[in-house]
Structures are given as C-alpha cells and as structure tokens.
N, C-alpha and C positions, 0 to 999 in steps of 0.2 A: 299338311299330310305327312305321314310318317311312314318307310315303307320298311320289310326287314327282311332281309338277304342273306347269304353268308351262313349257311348252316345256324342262323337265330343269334350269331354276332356281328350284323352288320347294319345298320343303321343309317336311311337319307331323310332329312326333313328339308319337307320342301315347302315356298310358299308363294307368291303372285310369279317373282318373277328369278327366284336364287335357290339353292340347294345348300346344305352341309350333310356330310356325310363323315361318319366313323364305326368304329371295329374293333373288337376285342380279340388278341391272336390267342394261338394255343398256350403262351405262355401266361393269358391275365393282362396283358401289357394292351391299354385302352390307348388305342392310335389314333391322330388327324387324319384324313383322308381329303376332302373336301369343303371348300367355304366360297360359295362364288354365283356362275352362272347355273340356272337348274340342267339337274343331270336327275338319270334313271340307275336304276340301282345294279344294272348290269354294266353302266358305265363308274361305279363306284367300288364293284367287285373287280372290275381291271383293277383302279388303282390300284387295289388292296392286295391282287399280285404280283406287282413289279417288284423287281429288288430294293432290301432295305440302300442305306448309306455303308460304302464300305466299311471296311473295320481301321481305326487306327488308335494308333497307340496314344494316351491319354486322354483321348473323346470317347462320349457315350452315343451308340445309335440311338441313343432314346432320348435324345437332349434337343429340342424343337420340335419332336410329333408326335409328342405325349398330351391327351386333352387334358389332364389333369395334373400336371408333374408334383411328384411327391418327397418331402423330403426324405433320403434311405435309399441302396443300392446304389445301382451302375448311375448315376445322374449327376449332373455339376449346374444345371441351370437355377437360376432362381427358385425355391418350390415351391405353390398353390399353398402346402399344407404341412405344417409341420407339427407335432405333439411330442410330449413324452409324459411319459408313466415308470413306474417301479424302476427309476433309472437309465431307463432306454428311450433314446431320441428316435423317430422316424417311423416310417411307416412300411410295411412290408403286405401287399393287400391280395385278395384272391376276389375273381370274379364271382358272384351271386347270382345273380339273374338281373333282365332288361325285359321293363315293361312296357308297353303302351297301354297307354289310357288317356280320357276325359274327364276329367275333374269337372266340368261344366264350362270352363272357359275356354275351351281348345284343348287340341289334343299335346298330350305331353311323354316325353320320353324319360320313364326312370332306370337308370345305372346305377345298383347295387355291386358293392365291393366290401368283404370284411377282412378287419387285421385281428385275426384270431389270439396275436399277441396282447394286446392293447383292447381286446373285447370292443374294436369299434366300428361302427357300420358306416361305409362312406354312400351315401346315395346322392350322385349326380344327378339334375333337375334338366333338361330341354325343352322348351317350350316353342312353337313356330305356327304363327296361326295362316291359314291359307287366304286370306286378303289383305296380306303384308309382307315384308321382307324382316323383319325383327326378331332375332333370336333372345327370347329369353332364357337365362342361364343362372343357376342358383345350388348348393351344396347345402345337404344336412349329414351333422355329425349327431351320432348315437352312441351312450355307452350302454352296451350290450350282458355288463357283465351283470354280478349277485349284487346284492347288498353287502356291503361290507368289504367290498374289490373295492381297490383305491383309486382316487377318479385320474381321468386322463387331463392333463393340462393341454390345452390349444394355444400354442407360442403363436401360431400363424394360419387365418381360415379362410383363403379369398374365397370368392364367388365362382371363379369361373379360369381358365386358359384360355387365349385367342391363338392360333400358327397359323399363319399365314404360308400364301405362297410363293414357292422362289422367283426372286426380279432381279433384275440386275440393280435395281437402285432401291430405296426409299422413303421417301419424306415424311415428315410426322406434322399435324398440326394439334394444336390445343391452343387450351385458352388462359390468361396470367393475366398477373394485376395487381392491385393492392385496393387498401380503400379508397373509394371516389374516383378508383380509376379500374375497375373491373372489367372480365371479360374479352381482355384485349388477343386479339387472333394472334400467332405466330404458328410457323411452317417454317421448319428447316428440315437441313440433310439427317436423317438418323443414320448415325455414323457405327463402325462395331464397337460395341458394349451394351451397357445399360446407360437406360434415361427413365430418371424416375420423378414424377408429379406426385403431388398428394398435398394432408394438413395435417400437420403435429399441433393441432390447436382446438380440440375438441367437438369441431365442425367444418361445416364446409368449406368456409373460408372464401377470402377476398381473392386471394393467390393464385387458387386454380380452381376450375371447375374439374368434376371428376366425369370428363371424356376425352379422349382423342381419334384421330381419323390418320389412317395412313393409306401413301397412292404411290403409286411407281415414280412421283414426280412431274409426271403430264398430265393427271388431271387439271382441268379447268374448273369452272364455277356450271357449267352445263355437259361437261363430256369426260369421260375417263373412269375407268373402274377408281372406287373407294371404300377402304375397309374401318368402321368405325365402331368405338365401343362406347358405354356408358354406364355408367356404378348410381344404383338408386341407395343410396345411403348420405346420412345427415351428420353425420361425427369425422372423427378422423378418420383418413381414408389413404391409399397408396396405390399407384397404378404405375408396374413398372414396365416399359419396355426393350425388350434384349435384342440387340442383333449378333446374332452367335458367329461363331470362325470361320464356319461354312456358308453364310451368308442367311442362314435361315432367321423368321424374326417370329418372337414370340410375346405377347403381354398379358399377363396376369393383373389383375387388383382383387381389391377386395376392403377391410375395414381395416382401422389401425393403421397405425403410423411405423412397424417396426414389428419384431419376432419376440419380442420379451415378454409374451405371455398375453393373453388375454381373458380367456375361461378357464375356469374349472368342469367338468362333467364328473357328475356324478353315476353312478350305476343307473340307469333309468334316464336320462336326462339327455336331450339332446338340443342342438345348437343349429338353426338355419339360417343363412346368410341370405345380406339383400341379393336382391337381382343384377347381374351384371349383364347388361344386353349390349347385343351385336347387331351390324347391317352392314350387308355388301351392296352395291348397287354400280351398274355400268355408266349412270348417265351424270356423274362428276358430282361437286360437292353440293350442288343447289339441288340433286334430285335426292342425295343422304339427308339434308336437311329436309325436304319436305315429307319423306318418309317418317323420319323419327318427329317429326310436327302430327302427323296423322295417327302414326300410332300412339301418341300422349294425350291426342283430344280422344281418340277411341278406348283407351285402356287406361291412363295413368290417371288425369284428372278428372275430378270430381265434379258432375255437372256441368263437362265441356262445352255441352252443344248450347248452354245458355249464354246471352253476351254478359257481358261485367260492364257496369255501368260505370257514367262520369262521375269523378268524386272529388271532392273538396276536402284536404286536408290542413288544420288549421296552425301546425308547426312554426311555421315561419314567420305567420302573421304573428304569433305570441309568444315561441317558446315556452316559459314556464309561466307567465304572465297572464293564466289562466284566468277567466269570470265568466259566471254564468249569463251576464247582457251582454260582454263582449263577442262570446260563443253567438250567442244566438243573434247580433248585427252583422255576423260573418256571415251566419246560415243563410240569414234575410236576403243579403249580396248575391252568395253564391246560386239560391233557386232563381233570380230574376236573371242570372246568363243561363239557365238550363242545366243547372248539374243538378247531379241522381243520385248522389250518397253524399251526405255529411260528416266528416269524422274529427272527432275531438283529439289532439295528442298527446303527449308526454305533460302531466302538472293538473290532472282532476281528482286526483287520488292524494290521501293518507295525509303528510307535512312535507307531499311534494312541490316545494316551492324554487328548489333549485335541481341537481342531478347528486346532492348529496345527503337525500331524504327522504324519508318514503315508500320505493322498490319493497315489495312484499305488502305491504297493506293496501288490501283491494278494495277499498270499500271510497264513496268517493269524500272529498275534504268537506267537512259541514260548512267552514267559511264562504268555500268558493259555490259549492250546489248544496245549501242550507237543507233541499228536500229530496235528495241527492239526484239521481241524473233521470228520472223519469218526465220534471217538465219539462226538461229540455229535447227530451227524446219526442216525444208528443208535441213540439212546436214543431220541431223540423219534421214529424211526421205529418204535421196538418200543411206545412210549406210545400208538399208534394215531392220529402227528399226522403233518402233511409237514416238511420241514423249509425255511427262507429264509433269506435272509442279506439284506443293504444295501450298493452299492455306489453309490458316485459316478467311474464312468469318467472323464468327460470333465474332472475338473478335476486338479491338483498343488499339494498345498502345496511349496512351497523349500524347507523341511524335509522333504525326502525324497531317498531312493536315485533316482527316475527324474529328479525335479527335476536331483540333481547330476550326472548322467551327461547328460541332456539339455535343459538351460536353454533350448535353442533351439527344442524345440518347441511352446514355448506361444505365445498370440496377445502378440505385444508389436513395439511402434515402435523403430527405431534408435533410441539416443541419448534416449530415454524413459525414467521412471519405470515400472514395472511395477507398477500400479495391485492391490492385496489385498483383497479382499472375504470375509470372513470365511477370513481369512489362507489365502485358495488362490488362483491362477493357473486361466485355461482353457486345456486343451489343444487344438492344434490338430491336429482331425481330419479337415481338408481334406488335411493329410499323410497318404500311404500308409502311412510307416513307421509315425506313431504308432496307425495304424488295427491295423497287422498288430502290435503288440506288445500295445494293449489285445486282440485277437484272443484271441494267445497266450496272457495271462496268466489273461483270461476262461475261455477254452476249457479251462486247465488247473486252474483253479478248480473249474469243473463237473462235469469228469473225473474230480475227485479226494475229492468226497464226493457222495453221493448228496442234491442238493439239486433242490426242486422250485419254487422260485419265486425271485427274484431284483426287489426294490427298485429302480428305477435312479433315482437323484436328480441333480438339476442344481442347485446351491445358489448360483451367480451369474450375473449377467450381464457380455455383451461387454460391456467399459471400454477395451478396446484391441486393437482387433480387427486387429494389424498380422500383415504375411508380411513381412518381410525377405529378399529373395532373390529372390521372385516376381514372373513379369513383370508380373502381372497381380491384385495383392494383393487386390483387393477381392473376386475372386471367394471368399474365404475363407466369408462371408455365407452363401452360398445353397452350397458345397463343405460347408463343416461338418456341415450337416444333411442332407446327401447322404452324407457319412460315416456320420451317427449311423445313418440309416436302411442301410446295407451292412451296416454291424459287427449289428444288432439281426437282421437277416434274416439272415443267416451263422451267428448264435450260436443263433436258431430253428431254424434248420436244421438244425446240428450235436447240437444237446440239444432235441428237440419234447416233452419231458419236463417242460419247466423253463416255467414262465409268468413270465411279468414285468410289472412293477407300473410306467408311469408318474408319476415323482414331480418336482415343481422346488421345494424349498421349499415343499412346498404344490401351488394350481392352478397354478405358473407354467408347466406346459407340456400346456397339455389342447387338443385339436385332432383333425380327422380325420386327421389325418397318422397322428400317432404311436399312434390307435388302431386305425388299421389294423398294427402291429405290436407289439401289446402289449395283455394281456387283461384291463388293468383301472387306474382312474389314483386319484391321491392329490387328492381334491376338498383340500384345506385343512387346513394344519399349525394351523388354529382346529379344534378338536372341543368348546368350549363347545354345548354338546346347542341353546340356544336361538338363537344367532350361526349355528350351522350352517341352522335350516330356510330361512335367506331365502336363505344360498348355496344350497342344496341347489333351493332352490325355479328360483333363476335358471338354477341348472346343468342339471334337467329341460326348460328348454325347446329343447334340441336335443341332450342325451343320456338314454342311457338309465339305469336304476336297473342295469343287470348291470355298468358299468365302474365305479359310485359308489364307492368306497371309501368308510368312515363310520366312527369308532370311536369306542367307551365309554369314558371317562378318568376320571382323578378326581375331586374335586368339594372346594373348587373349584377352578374349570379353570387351567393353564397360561397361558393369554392374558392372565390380571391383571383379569379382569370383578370378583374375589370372588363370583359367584353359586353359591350352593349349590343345589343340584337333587339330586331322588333319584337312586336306580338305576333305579326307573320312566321317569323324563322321556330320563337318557341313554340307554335301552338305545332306546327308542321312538323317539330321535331317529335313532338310526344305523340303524333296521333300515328305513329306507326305502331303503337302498341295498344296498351288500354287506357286511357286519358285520363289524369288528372289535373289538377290547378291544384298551386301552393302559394303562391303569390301573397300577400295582404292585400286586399280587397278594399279595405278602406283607404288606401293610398291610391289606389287606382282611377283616373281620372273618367267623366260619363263617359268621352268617346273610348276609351279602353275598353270599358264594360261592355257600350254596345257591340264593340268587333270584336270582344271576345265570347258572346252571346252569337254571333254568327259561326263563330268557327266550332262553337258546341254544336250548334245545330247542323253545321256541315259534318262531322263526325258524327253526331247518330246517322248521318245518310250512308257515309261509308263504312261503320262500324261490321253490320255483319260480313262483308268483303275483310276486311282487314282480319278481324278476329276468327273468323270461319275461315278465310279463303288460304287458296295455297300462294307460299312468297316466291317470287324470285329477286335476288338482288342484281338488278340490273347494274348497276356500278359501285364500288364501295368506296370508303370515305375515305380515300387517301388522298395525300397532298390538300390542292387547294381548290381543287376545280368542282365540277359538277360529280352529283354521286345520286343512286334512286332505287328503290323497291318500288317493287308489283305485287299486287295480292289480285287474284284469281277467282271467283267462285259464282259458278254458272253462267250465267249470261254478260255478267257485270265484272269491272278489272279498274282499279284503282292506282294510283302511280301515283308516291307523294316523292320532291325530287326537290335536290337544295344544292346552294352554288356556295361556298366559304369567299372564294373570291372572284374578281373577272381581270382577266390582263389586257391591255391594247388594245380593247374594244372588240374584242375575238365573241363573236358568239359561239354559244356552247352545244355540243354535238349532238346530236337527237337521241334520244333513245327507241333504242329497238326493242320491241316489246316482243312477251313470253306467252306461249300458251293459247293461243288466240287460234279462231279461224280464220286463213289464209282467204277465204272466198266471200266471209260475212263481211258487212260495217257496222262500224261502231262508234253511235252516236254522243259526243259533248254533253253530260246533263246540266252543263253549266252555259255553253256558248251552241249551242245546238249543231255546231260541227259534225261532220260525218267525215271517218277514216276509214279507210279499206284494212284489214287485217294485217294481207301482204303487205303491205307501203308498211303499216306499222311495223311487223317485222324486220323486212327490210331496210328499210331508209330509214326507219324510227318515227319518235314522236318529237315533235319541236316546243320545249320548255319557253322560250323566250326568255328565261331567266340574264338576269346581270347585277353588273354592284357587286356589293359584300354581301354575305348573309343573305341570300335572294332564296325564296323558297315557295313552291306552287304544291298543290293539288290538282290532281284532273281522277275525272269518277266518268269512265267511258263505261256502256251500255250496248249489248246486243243488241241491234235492227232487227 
C-alpha cells in the first residue's frame, strides 16, 4: 500500500508488517523520513516537521537523509550518481512529479527529477508489495535532450540509497570467502567511515555476496530489529557502507566496481538499473531470512513452487574422461538409488579432451557420442531419469574452431597479452554477433536432443576486459551481463522445458539477478559434508533451501581436507538443500548403494518441507559441537542436525524447536514417537547424536 500526504510530497509504503516513508521539501531536496515498524502517514508528517540537523561548519545537512545522494552541491557523502556531459560533473536536479501506480505486479511509487542541465531525467522506482516486507528499489536514467546534444556519461549509477536510523552502535554482517570456501558469515562493529564489499572481477564472485544486514548489535538469530539490503545484479558490483561524524549510517550499491565511467546515453536512450532491495524486520536475523526466502520463491525464482529433483552429476566420476557406455553405466547406477536427473559434465563436446580444448564448440565429440547425444538422452529417459548436460557459453579456449575463426571476439586490449585462466579466454557478449551465435549453437543443442536441464558455468574472471573498436569500451562491464541475461531469457523462452543451473566455479555467481532466470545455483565446488554447513549456513541467510544445490561425493573429499566421513554425515549434509550425488558409483560398494538408495528415498519424503518450508537455524556450525536447521511447512517440521565431534562422553543438548504449536503433538515418522510442541520448544528435541561426524534426520508430523 502506498499512501500520499504532504501537500502531494509525501510518501509511506507500507507492507505485512513495516513502513518507509519520504518527502520532497520545498527546496527539491528528496529526504529519508522512515524505514522500520508500520506507521500512518500523520505519524510520518510529524517526522517531516521536526527540525532539520543543526548547521555546522564544514558538514552538509543533507549528508545521511538524502534517499538518493547526488554527486554536485552542498554534499560530501559517497554519491548514488554521478555523470558528466559538456565538461560538467554532477548533478543539480529539480523535482517533476510522483506517481503511484500498478504496473500489474504491485503497486509502485515513481519519483521523477530533471537536470535541465545535462537534459536528464532521474526517475526513482519503489516497489512494496502488501504481503511482505521487501522494498524493491531501482533508478532510470534518461537522456532527454535532441539529436545531436552530446550524450551524458554515467561514471557512477547505483540502484538505490539505504539511511538508516540513529543507534547508539552498529554491526554489519555479510558474507566472504574465496573459492571452495564461500559464503562464510561475518558480523563486526561498523565503526566511522566507509566499508566497502563488492567484485572488480566481472561477476559475482567467490568474495562476497552482494548483501548485508545491519542491527544495533543485539540482535539474535530470533529477536531484535534488522535492517538488510540486497543488489540483484550478476557482474561487478559495489555496496558501500558509511557511518558518517554524526553517527548517522548510510549504504549505497549498485553495478561497477568504481566511478570511471560506465555508459554512454545517448539523446533518446536510457539506462535502468538492477533491483536493489531492502527489509526491515523486528524478529532478528532468522525472521530477515525467512522473509527474503519467501519473497524469492514468490517473486525472484522461476517455477518456485515446483521441487528440483535428485541429480547425478557425473564430474568426478570422469572429469574429462568422457564415453558414451561409461555415461550410461553411471546412469544405469544412479536410477537403481532413485535419482531424478542425469547430468553429463565438462568433456562431451568439441576436442574437449582436457580443459585446454574445446570451450566454444557446442556440438557434441563424434568420437565419444558417434550419433551425438540423443541416444544417450533416450536411455536415461527410458531409465525413468531427465537428462543434463554442462556448458560454459561465455568463455573460448584458442584451442578451438570459434576461437580461430573469431580471435576478435573475446574481451582483450590492443597490443596486449591476452591473459589464460585456466587456459580459456572470455567472450564478449556485449557483442550481438557473439550473442546470436551462442544463440544458435545453444538453441540447436536443445533441439536436438531431448534434454531437460542445462549447467551453465563461468570458470573465470574479467583480466582484460577490453572492446577494440568501441567507442565507448567500458560499457562492456555492465553490456556483458545485460547479454548473459538476453541469451538465458530467449533460451527459456524457446525451451520452457529445460531448467538451468547457476554455476561459477562454484558460488562465484550467486545473486538475485541471475535467480531471477535460473532455477537453482551451484553453492561450492567444496562438497566436503563438514566445510559445506558453515557455507550452507551463511548462504541461508538470504536464500533459500529450493535454489541450494548440495551434493554427496566421495570420502575423502576432493578439496584435500583427508577427512573421512560416512555416507550418513554426507547425505545429511546435502539434504539441507536440493540433493545431489557426485561420488563414482562404480567404486561404490552394494551396501553403499543400498544405503544410499534409502537416504534418496528418505529425501523425497522430506524434500517438500525442506525446499517449500520456512528454515530456522537452530544452532550454527561453529566450533566442534552439535549444530541444526528446521524447515517448517504446514503440519510437518523436519530437523536434519550434525555433531563434528563429542568430548568426555558429554551428551549433546537438545534442541528447541521453532514454529510449532505449543498444545499440538508431533508424531516420529520414523520411530512413531509422540512430542508435545511445548516440551519441544522448551526442553528441546534429543538427537542422541555422538562420535565424530554423527548426524540424524528426524521428519516430525502434526497429530
């Protein structure tokens, strides 16, 4: 709901259970007023008349409660927006008009501003739909002027400003990492200055994810006001936050890594940024997460409400060591434990025989699938599984057919080295042509066997992000990922059959962006079962378990820990998310197979609870002790919970469960047990867990 006050410059959106509120004064100057618990618009017109911040000498009052801070004038903060044209940096804007409307998906608030100088229209987006707390926030730039005005350059275009309000303290959390070690939580003091996250690396990146959450320092995991944002964009990205002189704090993001330009605008042309969305919420950090879970299976992701099936991906079992009877002795394994997708990976294609060969020709190796991939897609379809493949579009090894016919479409500098990262080149999909040939080759990929799911990996980063030719080379940045996102909706379009997997090496490209066109992503090329709970843990706090990828591998793992762990601790690790198996199968002994064929079937029982339900993290994995998630949905509440280790024979303390009715019981589907709600609240639930690596399931059921 949107409501408008203030002689028609006053503005509250409101939604379940929060309000924000702002105001334009008589000078043009678009103010923060409120971001928090819902309020009414007579309680948002007080605000708006209290006295500003006094005056002092070298501060601006306009420097923390500006919704949009601009570069130009009285201002010293970080800016939203900075431009220049005909010599002149900044921006000097006058209000236009504020709309409400419904575009069909909820109602929306537009703020219109023009810089009559610079002929350009700034239109702020609000978005707050009334069965949720989530603000969506987004900015288009428009050049206003003739043909033949000279365009305005955009050094810098976030999405959106956050100001918060004044505390005496405040913590910041987000999330860091690298490869194989993604998503890791940290929370510290935000002290005064700036702290700035992002990716100078062409995408999302291993590093950071692009949100953070800030709380006065007392929130918990269930109680305490939490203010959190979140950037849906897939390239480089920047989110910086200020704690200014005065104590006030403010964060901006947006795309780019830096001010050094990124478009051009022509006369006619304009520029909309991704979504940068907000949530406040009172009841701590496990209720901001379940929010922003609800509003991504309602809004972001595509085909939420369907589950994601068990998959077998055959990576590990062969790396590059690809055959068309090997594949399909995998398959044969894989359907007799009960999994639902088969997917083929890296080495079906081209003279991909190692990682230095290949990349860019889609068509599959006539050696290895002589009649290329459709028998194989129709065994594994008559085995009662789907079938996948692995592609990496956007990169070329030089060893390849596209490579030698077109050297020039990759990102590279005149008269440079052309930098190799695991011996492949990026392509550049800021170009149409290379858009419409990966098109083609895709399109005729998908047409040409009956496949149902689709890998897409991104396995480097920009190192040379040059255009030779272009007038305007740097838009390549924020053009590429404006590519990726055409080519992925055009290939959904054409095949609504086909789901596809977000992958970068791993987490390096997990974002709202890219889940808004893709049904599910590759948490970490780490699947050590114990290394996974604290990524899994940090990745929970602003997605959900339906896009988790998670899979069972061998033991021990891939990553070089040496930790051996059962097939208990791995399956129990992965199945907090959407289950896979990587393992080789043909190493695997009968009793492996038959216990790993129960614990698929024990996941399709839990699967809609997991992937539907809402989480709470009952303990998180720190140190060595016990740690556990709860998923919630309707009558039924599932607890998968794991011990690292046991000391002096201490048994481990029960857990108190989330969400439940205090007066119902709740029946064991496994040991016919009956709990009382309360008791489980209160006194918890008893794992019996011990040893190393100990890890249970329990799938309790409404009476």
């Amino acid at each position: 709901m949107i409501e408008t006050g203030g002689s028609g410059r006053l503005w509250v959106l409101s939604g379940r259970h929060s309000s924000y509120a702002l105001r334009v004064t008589d000078r043009d100057e678009l103010l923060h007023l409120h971001w928090g618990p819902g309020i009414a618009v007579e309680d948002a017109e007080a605000l708006a008349a209290e006295p500003g911040p006094p005056e002092r000498p070298f501060e601006s009052p306009l420097d923390g409660r500006e919704e949009y801070p601009v570069e130009g004038g009285p201002r010293f903060v970080r800016p939203a927006l900075s431009v220049h044209a005909g010599g002149v940096r900044g921006t000097e804007w006058r209000f236009s008009s504020g709309t409400v409307l419904d575009p069909g998906t909820g109602q929306e608030l537009r703020l219109r501003f023009h810089d009559p100088l610079h002929h350009l229209d700034i239109t702020l987006h609000y978005r707050m739909r009334d069965d949720g707390d989530v603000i969506e926030r987004w900015t288009t730039l428009t050049h206003t002027g003739n043909t033949g005005q000279e365009p305005v350059e955009l050094l810098r275009a976030d999405s959106a400003a956050w100001s918060l309000p004044a505390r005496d303290r405040w913590r910041l959390s987000h999330l860091h990492g690298r490869w194989a070690a993604e998503s890791r939580l940290a929370r510290t003091e935000l002290t005064p200055g700036e702290k700035v996250i992002g990716s100078r690396r062409g995408h999302t990146s291993h590093h950071h994810l692009p949100w953070i959450a800030l709380d006065g320092g007392e929130a918990t995991e269930e109680s305490g006001e939490v203010h959190s944002c979140a950037l849906a964009w897939s390239g480089a990205w920047r989110i910086a936050v200020q704690r200014l002189a005065d104590g006030a704090v403010q964060a901006v993001g947006g795309v780019g890594h830096d001010d050094a330009g990124q478009l051009l605008l022509a006369p006619g042309e304009s520029f909309t940024t991704p979504v940068f969305a907000g949530l406040w919420t009172d009841g701590g950090f496990g209720a901001a997460s379940r929010a922003w879970h609800a509003w991504q299976l309602a809004r972001v992701v595509p085909g939420a409400e369907l589950s994601r099936p068990v998959l077998y991906n055959s990576w590990e079992a062969t790396e590059f060591e690809v055959s068309e009877e090997q594949q399909r002795s995998l398959a044969q394994l894989a359907a007799t434990m009960g999994v639902e997708l088969f997917v083929v990976d890296d080495g079906w294609f081209g003279a991909r025989t190692s990682d230095r060969a290949g990349l860019g020709d889609w068509t599959a190796n006539p050696d290895r699938f002589p009649h290329g991939l459709k028998p194989l897609a129709d065994e594994v379809h008559a085995l009662g599984m789907q079938f996948g493949i692995w592609v990496e579009p956007e990169m070329v090894n030089p060893d390849s057919d596209l490579y030698r016919a077109h050297p020039d479409w990759v990102q590279h500098h005149s008269g440079r080295a052309r930098a190799e990262f695991r011996n492949q080149l990026v392509l550049n999909l800021a170009r149409p042509e290379v858009r419409e040939y990966l098109w083609e080759r895709l399109d005729a990929l998908l047409s040409g066997a009956p496949i149902d799911y689709v890998k897409w990996d991104f396995n480097r980063s920009f190192s040379d992000a040059g255009w030779p030719g272009d007038a305007y080379p740097r838009r390549l940045w924020i053009d590429h990922v404006r590519g990726l996102y055409e080519l992925l909706e055009r290939l959904r379009a054409a095949h609504p059959q086909v789901a596809f997997e977000s992958c970068s090496g791993g987490g390096g490209r997990i974002d709202l962006g890219v889940l808004g066109r893709t049904d599910q992503v590759w948490t970490s090329d780490n699947t050590d079962p114990l290394d996974r709970l604290a990524i899994q843990h940090g990745f929970s706090q602003l997605h959900p378990a339906r896009v988790m990828a998670a899979w069972v591998t061998d033991s021990p793992n891939a990553m070089g820990n040496a930790r051996v762990s059962s097939l208990r601790f791995r399956f129990v690790s992965a199945m907090a998310g959407v289950l896979g198996v990587g393992g080789d199968l043909t190493r695997w002994s009968e009793a492996e197979l038959a216990e790993a064929r129960d614990w698929v079937a024990l996941y399709k029982r839990v699967r809609p609870v997991v992937q539907h339900g809402e989480l709470y993290r009952l303990r998180p994995p720190e140190g060595d002790g016990l740690s556990a998630v709860q998923y919630v949905r309707g009558e039924e509440t599932v607890v998968l919970a794991w011990i690292q280790a046991q000391h002096y024979g201490d048994a481990q303390p029960p857990l108190r469960l989330r969400g439940l009715d205090p007066a119902a019981g709740y029946r064991d589907l496994e040991t016919g047990e009956v709990h009382r709600g309360a008791v489980l609240a209160h006194r918890g639930l008893r794992t019996g867990l011990g040893g190393d690596l100990d890890a249970a399931v329990f799938h309790l059921r409404r009476n």
